[in-house]
C-alpha positions in Angstrom: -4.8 28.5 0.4 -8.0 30.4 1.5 -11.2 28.1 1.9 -14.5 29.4 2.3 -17.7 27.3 3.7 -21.2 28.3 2.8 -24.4 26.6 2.6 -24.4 24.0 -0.2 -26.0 21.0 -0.6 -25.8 20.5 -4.4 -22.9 20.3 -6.9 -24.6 22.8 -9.0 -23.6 25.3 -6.7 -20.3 24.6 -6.7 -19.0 27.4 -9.0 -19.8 29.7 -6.1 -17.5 27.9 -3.8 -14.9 28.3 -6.5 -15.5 32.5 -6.6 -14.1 32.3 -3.0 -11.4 29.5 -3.1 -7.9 30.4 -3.3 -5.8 27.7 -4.3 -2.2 29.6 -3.8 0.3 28.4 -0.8 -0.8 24.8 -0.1 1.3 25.2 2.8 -0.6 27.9 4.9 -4.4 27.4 5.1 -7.1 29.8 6.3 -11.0 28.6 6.9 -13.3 30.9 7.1 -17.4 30.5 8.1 -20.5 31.8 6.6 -21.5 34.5 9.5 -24.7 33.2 9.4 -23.9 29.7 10.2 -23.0 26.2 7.9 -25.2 22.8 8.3 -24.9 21.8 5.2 -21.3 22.2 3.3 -21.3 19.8 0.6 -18.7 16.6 1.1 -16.6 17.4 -1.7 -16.0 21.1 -0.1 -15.0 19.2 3.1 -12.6 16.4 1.9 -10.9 19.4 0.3 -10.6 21.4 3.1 -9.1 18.4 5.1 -7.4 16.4 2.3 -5.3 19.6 2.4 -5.4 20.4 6.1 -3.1 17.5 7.0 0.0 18.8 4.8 -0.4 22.2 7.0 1.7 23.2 10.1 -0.8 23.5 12.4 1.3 27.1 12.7 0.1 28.2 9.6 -3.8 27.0 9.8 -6.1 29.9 10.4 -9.8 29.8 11.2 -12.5 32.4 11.8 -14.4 32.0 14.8 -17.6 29.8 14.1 -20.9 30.1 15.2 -22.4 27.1 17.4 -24.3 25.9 14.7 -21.7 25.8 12.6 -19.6 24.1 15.1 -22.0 21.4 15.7 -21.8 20.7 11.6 -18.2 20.9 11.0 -18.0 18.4 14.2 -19.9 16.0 13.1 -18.3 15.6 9.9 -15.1 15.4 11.7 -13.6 18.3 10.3 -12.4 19.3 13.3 -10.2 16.6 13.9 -8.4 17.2 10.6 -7.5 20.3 11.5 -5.4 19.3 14.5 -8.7 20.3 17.1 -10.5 18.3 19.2 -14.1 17.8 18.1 -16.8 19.7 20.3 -18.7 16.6 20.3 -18.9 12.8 19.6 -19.7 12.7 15.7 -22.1 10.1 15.4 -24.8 9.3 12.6 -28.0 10.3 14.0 -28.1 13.9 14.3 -31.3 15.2 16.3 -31.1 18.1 14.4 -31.5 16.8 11.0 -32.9 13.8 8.7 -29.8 13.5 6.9 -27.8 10.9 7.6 -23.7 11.2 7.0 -20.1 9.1 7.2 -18.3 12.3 8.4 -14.9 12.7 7.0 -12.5 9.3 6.5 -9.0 9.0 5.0 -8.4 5.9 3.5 -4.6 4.8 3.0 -5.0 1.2 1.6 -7.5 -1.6 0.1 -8.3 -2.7 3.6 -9.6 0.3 4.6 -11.1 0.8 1.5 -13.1 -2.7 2.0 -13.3 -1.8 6.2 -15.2 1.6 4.7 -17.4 -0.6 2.4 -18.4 -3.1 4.5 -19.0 -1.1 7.5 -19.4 2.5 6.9 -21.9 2.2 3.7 -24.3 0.3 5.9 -24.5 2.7 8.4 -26.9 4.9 5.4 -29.2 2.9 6.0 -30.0 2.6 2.2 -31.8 -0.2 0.3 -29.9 -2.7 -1.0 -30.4 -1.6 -4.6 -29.6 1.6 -3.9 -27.2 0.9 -1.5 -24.7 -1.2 -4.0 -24.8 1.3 -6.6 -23.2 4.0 -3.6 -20.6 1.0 -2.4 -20.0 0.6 -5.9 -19.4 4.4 -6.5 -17.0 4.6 -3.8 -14.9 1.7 -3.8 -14.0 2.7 -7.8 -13.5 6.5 -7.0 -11.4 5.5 -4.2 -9.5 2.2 -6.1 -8.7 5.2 -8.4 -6.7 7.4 -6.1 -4.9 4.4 -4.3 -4.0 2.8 -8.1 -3.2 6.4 -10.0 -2.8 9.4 -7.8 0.4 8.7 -5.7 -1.1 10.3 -3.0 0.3 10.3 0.8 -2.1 9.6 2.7 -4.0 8.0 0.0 -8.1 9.0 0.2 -10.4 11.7 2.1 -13.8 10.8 1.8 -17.0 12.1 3.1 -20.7 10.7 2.0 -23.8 12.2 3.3 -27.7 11.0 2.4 -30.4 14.2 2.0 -33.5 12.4 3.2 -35.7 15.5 1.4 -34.1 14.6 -1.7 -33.5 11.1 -1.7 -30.1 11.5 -2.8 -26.6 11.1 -1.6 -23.2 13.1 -2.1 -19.9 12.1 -2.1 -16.8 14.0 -2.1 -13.6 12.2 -2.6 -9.8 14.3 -2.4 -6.4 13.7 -2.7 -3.1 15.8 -2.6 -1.4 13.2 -5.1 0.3 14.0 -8.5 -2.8 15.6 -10.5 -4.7 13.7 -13.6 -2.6 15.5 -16.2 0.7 14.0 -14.7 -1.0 10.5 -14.2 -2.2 10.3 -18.2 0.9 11.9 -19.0 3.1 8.8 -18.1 1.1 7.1 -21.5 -0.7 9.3 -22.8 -0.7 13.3 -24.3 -2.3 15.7 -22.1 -2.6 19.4 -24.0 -3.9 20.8 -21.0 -5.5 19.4 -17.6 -9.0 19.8 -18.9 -7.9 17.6 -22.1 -5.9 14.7 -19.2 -9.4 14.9 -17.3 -11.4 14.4 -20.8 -9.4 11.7 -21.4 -9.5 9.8 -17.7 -13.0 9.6 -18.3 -13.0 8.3 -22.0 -13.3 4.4 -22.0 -10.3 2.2 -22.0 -7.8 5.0 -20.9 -5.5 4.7 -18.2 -2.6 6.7 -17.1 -0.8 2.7 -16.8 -0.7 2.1 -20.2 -0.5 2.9 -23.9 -2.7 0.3 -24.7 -6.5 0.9 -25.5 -8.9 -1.4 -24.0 -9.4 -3.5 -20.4 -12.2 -5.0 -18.8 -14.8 -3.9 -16.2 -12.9 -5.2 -13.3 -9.3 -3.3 -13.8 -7.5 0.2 -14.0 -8.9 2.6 -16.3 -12.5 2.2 -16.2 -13.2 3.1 -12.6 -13.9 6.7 -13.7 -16.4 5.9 -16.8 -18.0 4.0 -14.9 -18.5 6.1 -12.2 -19.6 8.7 -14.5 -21.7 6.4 -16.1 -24.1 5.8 -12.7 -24.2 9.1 -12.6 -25.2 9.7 -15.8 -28.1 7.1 -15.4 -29.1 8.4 -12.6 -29.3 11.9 -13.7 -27.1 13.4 -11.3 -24.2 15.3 -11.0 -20.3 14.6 -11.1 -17.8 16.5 -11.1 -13.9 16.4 -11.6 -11.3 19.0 -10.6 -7.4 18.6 -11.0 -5.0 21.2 -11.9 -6.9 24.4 -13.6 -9.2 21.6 -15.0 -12.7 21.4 -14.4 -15.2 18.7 -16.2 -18.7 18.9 -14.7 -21.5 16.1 -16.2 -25.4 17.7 -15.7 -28.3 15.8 -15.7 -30.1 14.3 -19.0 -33.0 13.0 -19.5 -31.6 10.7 -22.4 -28.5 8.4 -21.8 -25.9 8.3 -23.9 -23.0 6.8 -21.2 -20.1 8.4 -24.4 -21.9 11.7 -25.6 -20.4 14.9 -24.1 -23.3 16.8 -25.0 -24.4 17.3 -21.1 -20.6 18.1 -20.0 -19.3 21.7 -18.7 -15.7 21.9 -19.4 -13.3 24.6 -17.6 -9.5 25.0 -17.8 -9.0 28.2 -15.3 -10.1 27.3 -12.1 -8.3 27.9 -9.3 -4.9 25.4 -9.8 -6.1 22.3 -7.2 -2.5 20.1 -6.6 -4.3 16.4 -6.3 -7.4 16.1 -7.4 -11.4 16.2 -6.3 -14.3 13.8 -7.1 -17.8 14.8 -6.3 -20.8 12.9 -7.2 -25.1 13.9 -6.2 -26.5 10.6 -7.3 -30.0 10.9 -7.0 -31.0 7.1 -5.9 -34.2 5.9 -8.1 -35.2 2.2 -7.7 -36.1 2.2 -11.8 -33.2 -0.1 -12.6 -31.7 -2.8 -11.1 -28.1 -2.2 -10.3 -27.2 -5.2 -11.9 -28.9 -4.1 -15.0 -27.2 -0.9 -15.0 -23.8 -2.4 -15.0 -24.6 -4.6 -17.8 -25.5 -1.5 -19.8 -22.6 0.3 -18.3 -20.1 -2.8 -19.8 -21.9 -3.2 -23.5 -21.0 0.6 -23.6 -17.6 0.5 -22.7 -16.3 -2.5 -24.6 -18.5 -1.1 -27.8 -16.4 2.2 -27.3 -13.2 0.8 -26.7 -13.8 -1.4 -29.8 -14.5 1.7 -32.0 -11.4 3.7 -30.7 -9.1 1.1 -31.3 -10.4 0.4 -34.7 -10.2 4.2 -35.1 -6.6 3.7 -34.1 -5.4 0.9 -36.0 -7.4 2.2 -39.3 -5.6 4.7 -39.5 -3.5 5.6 -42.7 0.2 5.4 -42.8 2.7 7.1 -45.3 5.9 5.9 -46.0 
């Protein structure tokens, strides 16, 4: 697996990351740097890299010699220490060097350190309460999801950061579990792992069961929801498993079931677990609360239609 880093603070660059990642050999791993220097790798690109850097011999993990600046970053998102080196410095949250404030990289193996993250980490943004519940939200569902569906060891790596320019934070979540397509699979047809992805996002799917429906507060809705935000927001998310590749862009008019805003791809670079990345820009427009209600009517009016699309149905004998 060949990594590179470069310079990117939005998801809409991520298709340049993908021109230089190769996803072959999960079990030999070479970083390499930008020459001129990384501050500002997005979080998704690093809980990749060390999602995938703890399943490595530290025998086979090669990295090109980093400038300081790029040192200083990759430290104090805690990279470092997932690669089996000791951090050049103590990674705390206020970085003279920049506005930005960040939760450098976390794995999270269970729902306690899920809520530990939550209830301690999240604060540290120093966010608003109503924009700071809409990321808690975000991130407890994204991670519920790997812990519940992905079978992952390890379970979670996570990494949030908060541009202060742009008023907007990014969240990368990875895991090296089983893949979407084999999760859906157990219950549901997959053609391809764009299709399982399409499908983890549809309301009232779940890799769990055949049955259509559920309710806010259990499996299968953690990733529409998600989206939804997202979508309400006008931001970005994106969701990679497999050769799959199902990126959301920003609309001025939302529609939490259209897909006419989506970029779909089934030949990317084959990704074994999979890789959640959200830019939610964070207006105070809406109450969170709100939101959620809006979020919920949607669902349960989609989940109503596809299961009297399913039950309607005609049948021969």
């Amino acid at each position: 697996m060949r990594i590179f880093l470069t310079n990117s603070l939005s998801l809409n660059g991520f298709d340049t990351f993908l021109r230089s990642f190769d996803a072959n050999d999960p079990g030999v791993l070479t970083i390499e740097t930008d020459p001129a220097g990384v501050r500002n790798v997005h979080p998704a690109v690093l809980a990749l890299t060390a999602a995938f850097a703890r399943n490595v011999d530290p025998e086979h993990m090669t990295t090109n010699a980093v400038t300081a600046e790029s040192g200083r970053h990759l430290a104090r998102m805690r990279l470092c220490d997932f690669l089996g080196r000791t951090s050049s410095r103590d990674c705390d949250f206020d970085d003279p060097e920049s506005a930005d404030r960040c939760i450098p990289l976390t794995a999270i193996a269970n729902s306690e350190e899920q809520l530990r993250y939550i209830n301690e980490r999240i604060p540290r943004l120093g966010l608003p309460d109503k924009t700071a519940n809409a990321v808690e939200y975000m991130v407890s569902e994204l991670v519920r999801n790997v812990l519940e569906h992905a079978a992952a060891p390890g379970g979670a790596m996570v990494a949030v950061r908060y541009h202060d320019q742009s008023h907007t934070v990014s969240i990368g979540i990875c895991d090296t579990g089983i893949g979407i397509r084999t999760a859906i699979r157990q219950s549901w047809p997959a053609t391809s792992d764009v299709d399982a992805i399409r499908q983890a996002l549809a309301p009232g799917i779940t890799g769990t069961t055949r049955h259509v429906g559920g309710t806010a507060v259990n499996a299968g809705t953690g990733l529409f929801f998600a989206k939804s935000v997202v979508r309400a927001a006008q931001g970005y998310f994106l969701l990679y498993s497999g050769t799959g590749i199902i990126k959301e862009l920003p609309q001025s008019c939302v529609d939490f079931t259209s897909e006419s805003h989506t970029e779909k791809t089934n030949d990317a670079p084959s990704l074994a677990g999979t890789l959640v990345s959200v830019d939610l820009p964070l207006h105070e427009t809406i109450e969170f609360s709100s939101l959620l209600k809006m979020i919920r009517q949607a669902y349960m009016g989609a989940v109503r239609e596809r299961k009297e699309r399913k039950y309607h149905k005609p049948k021969f004998t």
